[in-house]
GUKOLDO-896687 format. One line per field, with one value per atom (N, C-alpha, C, O, CB): chain; atom name; x, y, z. Coordinates in nm, 2 decimals. Glycine has a CB too. Layout:
N
unit (A, ...)
site (CA, ...)
u (X, ...)
v (Y, ...)
w (Z, ...)
END
This chain:
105
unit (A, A, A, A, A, A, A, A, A, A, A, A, A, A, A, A, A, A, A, A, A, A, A, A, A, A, A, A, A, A, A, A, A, A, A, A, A, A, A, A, A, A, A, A, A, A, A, A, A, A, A, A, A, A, A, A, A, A, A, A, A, A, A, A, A, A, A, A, A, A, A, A, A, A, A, A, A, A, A, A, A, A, A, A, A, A, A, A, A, A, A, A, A, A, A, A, A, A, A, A, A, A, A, A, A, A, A, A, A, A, A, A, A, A, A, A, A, A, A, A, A, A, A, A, A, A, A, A, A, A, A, A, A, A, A, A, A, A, A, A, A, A, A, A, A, A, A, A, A, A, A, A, A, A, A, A, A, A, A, A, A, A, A, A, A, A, A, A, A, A, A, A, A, A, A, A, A, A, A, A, A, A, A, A, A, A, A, A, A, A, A, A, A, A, A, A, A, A, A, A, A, A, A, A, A, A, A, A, A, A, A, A, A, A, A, A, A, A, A, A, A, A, A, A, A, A, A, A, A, A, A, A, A, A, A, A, A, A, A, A, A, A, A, A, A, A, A, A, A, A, A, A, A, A, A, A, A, A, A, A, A, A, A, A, A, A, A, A, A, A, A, A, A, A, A, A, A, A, A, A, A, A, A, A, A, A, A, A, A, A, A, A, A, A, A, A, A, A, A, A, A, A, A, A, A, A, A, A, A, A, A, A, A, A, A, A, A, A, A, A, A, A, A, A, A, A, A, A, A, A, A, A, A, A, A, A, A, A, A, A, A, A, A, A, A, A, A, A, A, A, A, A, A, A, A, A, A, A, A, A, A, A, A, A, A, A, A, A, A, A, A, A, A, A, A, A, A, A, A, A, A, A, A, A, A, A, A, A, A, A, A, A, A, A, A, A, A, A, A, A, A, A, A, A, A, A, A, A, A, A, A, A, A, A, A, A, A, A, A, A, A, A, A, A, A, A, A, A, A, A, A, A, A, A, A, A, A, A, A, A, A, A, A, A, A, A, A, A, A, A, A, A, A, A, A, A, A, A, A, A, A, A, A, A, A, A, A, A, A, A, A, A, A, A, A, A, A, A, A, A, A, A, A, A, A, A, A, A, A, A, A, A, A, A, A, A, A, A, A, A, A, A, A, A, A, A, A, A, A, A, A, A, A, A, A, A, A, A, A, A, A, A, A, A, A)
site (N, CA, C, O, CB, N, CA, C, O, CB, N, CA, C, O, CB, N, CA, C, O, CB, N, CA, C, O, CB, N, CA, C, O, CB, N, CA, C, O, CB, N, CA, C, O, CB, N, CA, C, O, CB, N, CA, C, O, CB, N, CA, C, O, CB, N, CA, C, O, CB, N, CA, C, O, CB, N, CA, C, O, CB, N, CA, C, O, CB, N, CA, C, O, CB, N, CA, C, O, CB, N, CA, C, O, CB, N, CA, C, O, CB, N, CA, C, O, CB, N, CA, C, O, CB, N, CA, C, O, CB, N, CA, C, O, CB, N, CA, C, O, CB, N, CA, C, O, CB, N, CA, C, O, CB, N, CA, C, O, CB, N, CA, C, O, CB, N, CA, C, O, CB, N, CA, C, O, CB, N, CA, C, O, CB, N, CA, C, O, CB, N, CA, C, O, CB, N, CA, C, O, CB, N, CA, C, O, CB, N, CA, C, O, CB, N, CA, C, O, CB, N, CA, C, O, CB, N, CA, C, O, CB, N, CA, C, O, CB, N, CA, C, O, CB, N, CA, C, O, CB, N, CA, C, O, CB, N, CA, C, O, CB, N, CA, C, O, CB, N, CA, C, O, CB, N, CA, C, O, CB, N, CA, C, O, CB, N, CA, C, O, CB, N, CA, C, O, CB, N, CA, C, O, CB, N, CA, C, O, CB, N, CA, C, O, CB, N, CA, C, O, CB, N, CA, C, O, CB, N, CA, C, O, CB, N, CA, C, O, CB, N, CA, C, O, CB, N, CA, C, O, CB, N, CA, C, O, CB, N, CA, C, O, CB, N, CA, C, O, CB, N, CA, C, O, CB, N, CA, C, O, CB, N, CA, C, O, CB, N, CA, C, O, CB, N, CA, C, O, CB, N, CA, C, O, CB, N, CA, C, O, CB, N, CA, C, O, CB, N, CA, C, O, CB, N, CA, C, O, CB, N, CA, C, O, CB, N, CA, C, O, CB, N, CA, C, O, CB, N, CA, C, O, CB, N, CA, C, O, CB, N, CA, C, O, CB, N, CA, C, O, CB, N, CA, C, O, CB, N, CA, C, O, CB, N, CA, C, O, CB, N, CA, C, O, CB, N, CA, C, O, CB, N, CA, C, O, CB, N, CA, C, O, CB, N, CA, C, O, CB, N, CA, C, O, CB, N, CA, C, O, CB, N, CA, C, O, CB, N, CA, C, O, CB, N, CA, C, O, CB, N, CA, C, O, CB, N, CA, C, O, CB, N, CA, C, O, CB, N, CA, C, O, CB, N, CA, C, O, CB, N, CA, C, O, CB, N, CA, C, O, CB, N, CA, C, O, CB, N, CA, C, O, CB, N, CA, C, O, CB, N, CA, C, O, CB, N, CA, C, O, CB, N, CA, C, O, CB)
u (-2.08, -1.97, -2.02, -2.12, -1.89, -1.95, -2.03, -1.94, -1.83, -2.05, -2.01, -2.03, -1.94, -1.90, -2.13, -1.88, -1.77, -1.80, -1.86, -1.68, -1.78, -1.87, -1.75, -1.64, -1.90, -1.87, -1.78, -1.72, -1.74, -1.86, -1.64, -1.60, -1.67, -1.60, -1.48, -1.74, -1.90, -1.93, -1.98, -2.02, -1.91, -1.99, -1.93, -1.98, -2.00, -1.76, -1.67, -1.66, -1.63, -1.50, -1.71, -1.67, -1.50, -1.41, -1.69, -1.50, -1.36, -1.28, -1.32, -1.49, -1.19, -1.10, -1.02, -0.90, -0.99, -1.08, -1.00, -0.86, -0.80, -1.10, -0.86, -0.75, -0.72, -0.78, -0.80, -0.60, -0.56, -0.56, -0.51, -0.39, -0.61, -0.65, -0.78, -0.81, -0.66, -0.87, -0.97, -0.97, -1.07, -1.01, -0.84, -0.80, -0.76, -0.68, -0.70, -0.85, -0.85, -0.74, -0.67, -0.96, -0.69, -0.58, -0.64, -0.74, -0.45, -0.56, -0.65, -0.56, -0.44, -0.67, -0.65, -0.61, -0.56, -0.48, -0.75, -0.62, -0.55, -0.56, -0.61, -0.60, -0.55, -0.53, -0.69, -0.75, -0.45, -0.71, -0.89, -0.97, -1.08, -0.96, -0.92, -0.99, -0.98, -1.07, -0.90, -0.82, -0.78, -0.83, -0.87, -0.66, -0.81, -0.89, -1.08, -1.14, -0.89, -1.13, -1.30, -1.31, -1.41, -1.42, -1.21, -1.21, -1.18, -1.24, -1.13, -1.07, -1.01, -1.13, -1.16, -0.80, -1.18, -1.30, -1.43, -1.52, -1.39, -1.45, -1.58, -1.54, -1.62, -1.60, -1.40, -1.27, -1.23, -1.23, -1.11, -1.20, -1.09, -1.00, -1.04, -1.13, -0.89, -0.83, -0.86, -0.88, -0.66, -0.87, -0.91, -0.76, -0.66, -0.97, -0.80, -0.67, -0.57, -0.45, -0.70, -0.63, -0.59, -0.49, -0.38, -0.80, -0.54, -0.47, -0.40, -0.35, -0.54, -0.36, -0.27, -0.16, -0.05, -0.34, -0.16, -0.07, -0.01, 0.11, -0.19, -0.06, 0.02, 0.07, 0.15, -0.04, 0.07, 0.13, 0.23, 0.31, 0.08, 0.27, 0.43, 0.50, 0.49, 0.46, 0.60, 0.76, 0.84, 0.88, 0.90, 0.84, 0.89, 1.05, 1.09, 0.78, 1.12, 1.27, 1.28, 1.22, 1.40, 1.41, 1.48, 1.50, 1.52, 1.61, 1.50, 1.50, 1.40, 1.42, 1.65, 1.26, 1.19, 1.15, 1.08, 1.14, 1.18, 1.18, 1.25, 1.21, 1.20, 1.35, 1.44, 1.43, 1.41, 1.55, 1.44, 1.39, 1.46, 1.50, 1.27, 1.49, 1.53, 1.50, 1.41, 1.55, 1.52, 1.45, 1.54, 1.65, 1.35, 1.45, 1.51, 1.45, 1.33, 1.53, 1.52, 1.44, 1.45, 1.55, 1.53, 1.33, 1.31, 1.24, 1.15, 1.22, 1.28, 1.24, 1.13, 1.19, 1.42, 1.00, 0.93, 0.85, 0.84, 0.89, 0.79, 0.69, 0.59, 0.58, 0.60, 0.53, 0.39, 0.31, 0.26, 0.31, 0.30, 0.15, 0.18, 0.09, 0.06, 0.30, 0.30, 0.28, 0.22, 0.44, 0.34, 0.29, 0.15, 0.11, 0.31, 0.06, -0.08, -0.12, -0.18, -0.15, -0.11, -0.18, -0.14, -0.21, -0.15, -0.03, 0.01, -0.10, -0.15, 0.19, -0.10, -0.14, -0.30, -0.35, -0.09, -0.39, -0.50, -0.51, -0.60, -0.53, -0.45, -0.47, -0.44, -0.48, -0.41, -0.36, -0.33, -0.47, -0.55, -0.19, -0.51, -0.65, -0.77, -0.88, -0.66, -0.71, -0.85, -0.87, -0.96, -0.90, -0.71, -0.68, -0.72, -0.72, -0.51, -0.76, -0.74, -0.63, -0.61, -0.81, -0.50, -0.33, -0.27, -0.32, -0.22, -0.15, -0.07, -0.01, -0.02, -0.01, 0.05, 0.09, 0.21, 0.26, 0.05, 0.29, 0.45, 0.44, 0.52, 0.49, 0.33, 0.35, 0.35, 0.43, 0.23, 0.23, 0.19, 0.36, 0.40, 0.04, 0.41, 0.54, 0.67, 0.76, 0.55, 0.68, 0.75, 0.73, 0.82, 0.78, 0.57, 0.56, 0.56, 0.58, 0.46, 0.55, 0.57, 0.73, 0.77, 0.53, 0.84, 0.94, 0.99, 1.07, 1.00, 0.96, 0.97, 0.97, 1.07, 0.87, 0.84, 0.78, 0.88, 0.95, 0.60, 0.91, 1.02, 1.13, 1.20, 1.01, 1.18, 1.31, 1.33, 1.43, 1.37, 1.20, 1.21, 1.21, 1.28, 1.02, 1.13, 1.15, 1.27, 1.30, 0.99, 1.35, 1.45, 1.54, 1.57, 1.46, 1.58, 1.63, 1.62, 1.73, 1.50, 1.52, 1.52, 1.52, 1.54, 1.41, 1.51, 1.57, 1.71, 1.77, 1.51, 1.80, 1.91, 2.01, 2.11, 1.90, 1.94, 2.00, 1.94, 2.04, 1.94, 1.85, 1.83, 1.90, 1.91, 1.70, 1.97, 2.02, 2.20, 2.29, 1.97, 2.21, 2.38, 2.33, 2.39, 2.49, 2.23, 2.25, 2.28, 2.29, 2.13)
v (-1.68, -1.61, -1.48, -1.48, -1.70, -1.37, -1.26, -1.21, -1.24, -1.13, -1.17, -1.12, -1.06, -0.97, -1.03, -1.07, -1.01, -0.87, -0.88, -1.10, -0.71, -0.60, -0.62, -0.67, -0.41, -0.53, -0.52, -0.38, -0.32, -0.52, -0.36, -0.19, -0.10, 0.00, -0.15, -0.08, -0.02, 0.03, 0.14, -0.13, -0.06, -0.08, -0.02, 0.03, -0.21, -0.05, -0.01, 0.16, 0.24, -0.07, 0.21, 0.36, 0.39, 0.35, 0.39, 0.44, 0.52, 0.68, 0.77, 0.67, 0.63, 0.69, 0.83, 0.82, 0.58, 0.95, 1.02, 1.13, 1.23, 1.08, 1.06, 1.15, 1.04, 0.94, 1.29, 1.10, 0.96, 0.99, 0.91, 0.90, 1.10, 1.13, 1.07, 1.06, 1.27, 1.03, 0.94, 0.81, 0.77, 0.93, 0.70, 0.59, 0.62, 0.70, 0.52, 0.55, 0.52, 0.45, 0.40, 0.46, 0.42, 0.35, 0.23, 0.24, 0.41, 0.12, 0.00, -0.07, -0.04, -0.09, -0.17, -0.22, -0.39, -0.46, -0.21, -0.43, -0.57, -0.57, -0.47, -0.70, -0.63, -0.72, -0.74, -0.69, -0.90, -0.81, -0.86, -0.74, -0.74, -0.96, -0.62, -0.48, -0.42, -0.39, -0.37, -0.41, -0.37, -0.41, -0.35, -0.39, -0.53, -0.64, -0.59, -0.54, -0.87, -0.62, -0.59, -0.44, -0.42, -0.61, -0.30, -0.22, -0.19, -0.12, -0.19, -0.29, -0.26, -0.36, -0.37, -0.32, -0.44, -0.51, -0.38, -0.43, -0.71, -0.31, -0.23, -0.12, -0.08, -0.17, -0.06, 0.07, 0.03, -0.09, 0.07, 0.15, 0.18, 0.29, 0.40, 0.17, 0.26, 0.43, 0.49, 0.42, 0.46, 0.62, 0.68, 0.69, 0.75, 0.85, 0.61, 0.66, 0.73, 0.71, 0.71, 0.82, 0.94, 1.00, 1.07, 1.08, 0.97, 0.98, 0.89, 0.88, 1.00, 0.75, 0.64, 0.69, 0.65, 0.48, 0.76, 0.80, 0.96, 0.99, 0.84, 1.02, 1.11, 1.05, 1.14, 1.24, 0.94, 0.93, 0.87, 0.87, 0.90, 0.81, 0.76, 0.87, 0.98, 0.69, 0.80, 0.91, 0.90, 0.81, 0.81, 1.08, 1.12, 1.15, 1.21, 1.29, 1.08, 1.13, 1.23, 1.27, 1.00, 1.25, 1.37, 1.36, 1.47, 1.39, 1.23, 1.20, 1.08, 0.96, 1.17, 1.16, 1.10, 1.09, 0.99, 1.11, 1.16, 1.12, 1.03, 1.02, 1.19, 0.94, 0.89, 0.72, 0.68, 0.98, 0.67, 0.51, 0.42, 0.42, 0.47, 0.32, 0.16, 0.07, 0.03, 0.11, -0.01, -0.13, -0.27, -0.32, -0.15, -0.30, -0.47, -0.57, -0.57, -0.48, -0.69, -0.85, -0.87, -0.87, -1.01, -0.89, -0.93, -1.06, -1.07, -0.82, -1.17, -1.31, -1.33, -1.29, -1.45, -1.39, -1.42, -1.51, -1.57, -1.35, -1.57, -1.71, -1.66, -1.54, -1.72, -1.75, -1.75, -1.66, -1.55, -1.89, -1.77, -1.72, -1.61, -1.56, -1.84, -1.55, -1.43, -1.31, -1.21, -1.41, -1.35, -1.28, -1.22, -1.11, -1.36, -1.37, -1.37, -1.28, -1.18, -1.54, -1.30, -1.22, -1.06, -0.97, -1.28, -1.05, -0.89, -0.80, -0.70, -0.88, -0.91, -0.85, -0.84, -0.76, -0.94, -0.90, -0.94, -0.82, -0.75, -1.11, -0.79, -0.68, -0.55, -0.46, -0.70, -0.52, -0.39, -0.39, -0.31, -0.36, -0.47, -0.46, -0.46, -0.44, -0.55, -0.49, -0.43, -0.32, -0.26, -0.51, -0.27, -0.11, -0.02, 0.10, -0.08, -0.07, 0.01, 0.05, 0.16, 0.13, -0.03, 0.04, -0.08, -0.18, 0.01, -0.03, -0.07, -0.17, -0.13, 0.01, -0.31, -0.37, -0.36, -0.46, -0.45, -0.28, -0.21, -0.16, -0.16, -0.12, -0.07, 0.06, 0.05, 0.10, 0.17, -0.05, -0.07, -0.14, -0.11, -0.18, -0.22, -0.24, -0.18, -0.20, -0.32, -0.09, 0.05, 0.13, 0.19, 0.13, 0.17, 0.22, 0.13, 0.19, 0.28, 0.04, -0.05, -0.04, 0.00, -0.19, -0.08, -0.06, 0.09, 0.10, -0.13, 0.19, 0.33, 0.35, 0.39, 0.41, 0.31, 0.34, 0.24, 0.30, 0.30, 0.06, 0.06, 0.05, -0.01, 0.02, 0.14, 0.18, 0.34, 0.38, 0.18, 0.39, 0.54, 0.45, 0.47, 0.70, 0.37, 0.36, 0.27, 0.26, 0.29, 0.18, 0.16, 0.27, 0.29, 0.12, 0.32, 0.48, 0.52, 0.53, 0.59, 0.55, 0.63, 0.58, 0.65, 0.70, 0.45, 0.32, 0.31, 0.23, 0.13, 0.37, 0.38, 0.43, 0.40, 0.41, 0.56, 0.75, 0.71, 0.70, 0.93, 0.68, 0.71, 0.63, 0.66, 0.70, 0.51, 0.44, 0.49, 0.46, 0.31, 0.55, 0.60, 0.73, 0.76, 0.67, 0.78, 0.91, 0.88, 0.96, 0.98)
w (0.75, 0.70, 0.63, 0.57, 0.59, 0.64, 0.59, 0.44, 0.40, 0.71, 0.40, 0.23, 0.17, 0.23, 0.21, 0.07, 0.07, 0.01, -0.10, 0.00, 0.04, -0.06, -0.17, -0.17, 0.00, -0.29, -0.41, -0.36, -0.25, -0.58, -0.47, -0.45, -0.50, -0.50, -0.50, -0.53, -0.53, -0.40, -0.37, -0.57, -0.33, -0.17, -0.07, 0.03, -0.11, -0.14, -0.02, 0.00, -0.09, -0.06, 0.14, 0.16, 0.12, 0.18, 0.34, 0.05, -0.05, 0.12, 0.20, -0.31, 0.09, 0.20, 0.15, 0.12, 0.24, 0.15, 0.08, 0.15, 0.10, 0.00, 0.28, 0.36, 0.46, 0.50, 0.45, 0.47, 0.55, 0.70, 0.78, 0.50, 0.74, 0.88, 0.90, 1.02, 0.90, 0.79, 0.81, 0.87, 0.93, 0.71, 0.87, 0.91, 1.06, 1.10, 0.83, 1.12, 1.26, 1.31, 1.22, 1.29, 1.48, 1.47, 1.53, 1.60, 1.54, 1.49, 1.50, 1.62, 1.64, 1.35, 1.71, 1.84, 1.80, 1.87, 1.97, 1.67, 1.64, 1.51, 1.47, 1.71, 1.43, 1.30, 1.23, 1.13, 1.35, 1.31, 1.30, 1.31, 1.25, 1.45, 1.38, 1.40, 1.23, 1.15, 1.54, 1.21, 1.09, 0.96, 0.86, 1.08, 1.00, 0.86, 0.84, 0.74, 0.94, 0.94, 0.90, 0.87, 0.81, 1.05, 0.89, 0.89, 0.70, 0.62, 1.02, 0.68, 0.52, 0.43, 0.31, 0.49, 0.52, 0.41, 0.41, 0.34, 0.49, 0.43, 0.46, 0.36, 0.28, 0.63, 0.35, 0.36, 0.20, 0.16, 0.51, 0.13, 0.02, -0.01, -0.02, -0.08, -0.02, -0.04, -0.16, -0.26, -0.04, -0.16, -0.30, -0.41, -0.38, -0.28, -0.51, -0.61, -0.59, -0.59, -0.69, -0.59, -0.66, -0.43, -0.42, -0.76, -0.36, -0.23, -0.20, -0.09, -0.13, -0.32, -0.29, -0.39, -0.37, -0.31, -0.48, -0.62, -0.54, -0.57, -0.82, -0.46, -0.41, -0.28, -0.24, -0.39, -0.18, -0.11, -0.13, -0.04, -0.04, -0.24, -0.28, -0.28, -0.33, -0.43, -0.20, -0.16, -0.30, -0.37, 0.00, -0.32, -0.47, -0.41, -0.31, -0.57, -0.52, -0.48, -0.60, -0.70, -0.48, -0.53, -0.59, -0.74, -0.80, -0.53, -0.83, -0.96, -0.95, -0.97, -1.02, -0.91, -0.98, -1.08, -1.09, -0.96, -1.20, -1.31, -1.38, -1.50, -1.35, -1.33, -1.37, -1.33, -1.21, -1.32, -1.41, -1.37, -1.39, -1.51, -1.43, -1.32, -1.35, -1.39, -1.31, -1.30, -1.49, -1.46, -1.43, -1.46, -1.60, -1.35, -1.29, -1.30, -1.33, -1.15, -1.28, -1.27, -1.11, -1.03, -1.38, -1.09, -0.95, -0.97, -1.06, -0.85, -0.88, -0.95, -0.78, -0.67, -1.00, -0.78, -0.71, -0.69, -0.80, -0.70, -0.60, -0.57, -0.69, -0.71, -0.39, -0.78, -0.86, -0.79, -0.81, -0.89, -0.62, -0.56, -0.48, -0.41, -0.46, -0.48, -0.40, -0.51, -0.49, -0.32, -0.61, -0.72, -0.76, -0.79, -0.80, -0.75, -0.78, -0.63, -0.65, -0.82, -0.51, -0.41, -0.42, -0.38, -0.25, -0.46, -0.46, -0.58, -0.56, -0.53, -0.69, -0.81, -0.78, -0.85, -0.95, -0.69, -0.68, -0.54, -0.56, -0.67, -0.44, -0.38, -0.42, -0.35, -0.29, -0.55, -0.60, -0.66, -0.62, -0.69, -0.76, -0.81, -0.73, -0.77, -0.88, -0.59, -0.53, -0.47, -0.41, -0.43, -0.51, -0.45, -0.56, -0.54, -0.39, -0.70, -0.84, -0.86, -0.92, -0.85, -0.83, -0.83, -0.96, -1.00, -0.63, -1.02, -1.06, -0.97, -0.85, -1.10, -0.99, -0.92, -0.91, -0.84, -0.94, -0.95, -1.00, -0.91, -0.82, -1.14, -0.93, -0.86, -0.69, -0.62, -0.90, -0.65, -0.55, -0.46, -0.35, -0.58, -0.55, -0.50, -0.49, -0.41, -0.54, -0.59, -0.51, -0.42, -0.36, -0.57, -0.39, -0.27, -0.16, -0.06, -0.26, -0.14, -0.05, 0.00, 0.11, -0.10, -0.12, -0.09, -0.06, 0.03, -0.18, -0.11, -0.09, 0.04, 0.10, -0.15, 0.11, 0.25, 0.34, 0.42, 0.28, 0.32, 0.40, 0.41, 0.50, 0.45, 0.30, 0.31, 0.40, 0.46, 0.16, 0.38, 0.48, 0.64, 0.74, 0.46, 0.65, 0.81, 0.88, 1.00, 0.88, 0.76, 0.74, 0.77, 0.89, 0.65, 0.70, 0.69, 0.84, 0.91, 0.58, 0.88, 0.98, 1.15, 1.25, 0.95, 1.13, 1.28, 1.25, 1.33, 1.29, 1.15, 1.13, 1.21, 1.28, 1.04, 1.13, 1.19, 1.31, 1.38, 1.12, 1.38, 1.51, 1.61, 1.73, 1.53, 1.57, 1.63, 1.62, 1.71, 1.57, 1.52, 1.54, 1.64, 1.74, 1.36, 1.61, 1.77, 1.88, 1.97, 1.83)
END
């Protein structure tokens, strides 16, 4: 079984033209154990709305252990685990969004 690197180890990703396109899962996976995105190119890729300044807060009720894997992958990204989950939802609500409109054309 091979090793797991720290993030020390991991080559840091600082453009996202750097990520290759991957042919399966298993390609993707050994690729993101090796790989990290840089901070600072994961905090500008969240989709800013128009009142971004302007914030909600909600109760979103979830599994413990989906909880614990979200919160343990944002920390291996160096992210907010908040944060990591509004961009997540940000990003698929745009491709939501946009199989929408393309489908009323």
């Amino acid at each position: 079984m091979a090793r797991t690197l720290s993030s020390a180890e991991l080559e840091v990703i600082s453009n996202w033209n750097d990520v290759p396109e991957f042919s399966s899962e298993r390609e993707e996976a050994a690729y993101w154990g090796k790989h990290q995105v840089d901070v600072r190119l994961m905090e500008s890729s969240v989709v800013k709305s128009s009142a971004s300044s302007e914030s909600v807060t909600i109760t979103l009720r979830m599994d413990p252990r989906m909880l614990a894997r979200v919160k343990r992958l944002a920390r291996s990204r160096y992210l907010n685990y908040q944060s990591m989950i509004k961009q997540w939802l940000s990003e698929r609500l745009e491709e939501e969004v946009s199989k929408y409109t393309s489908q009323k054309q």
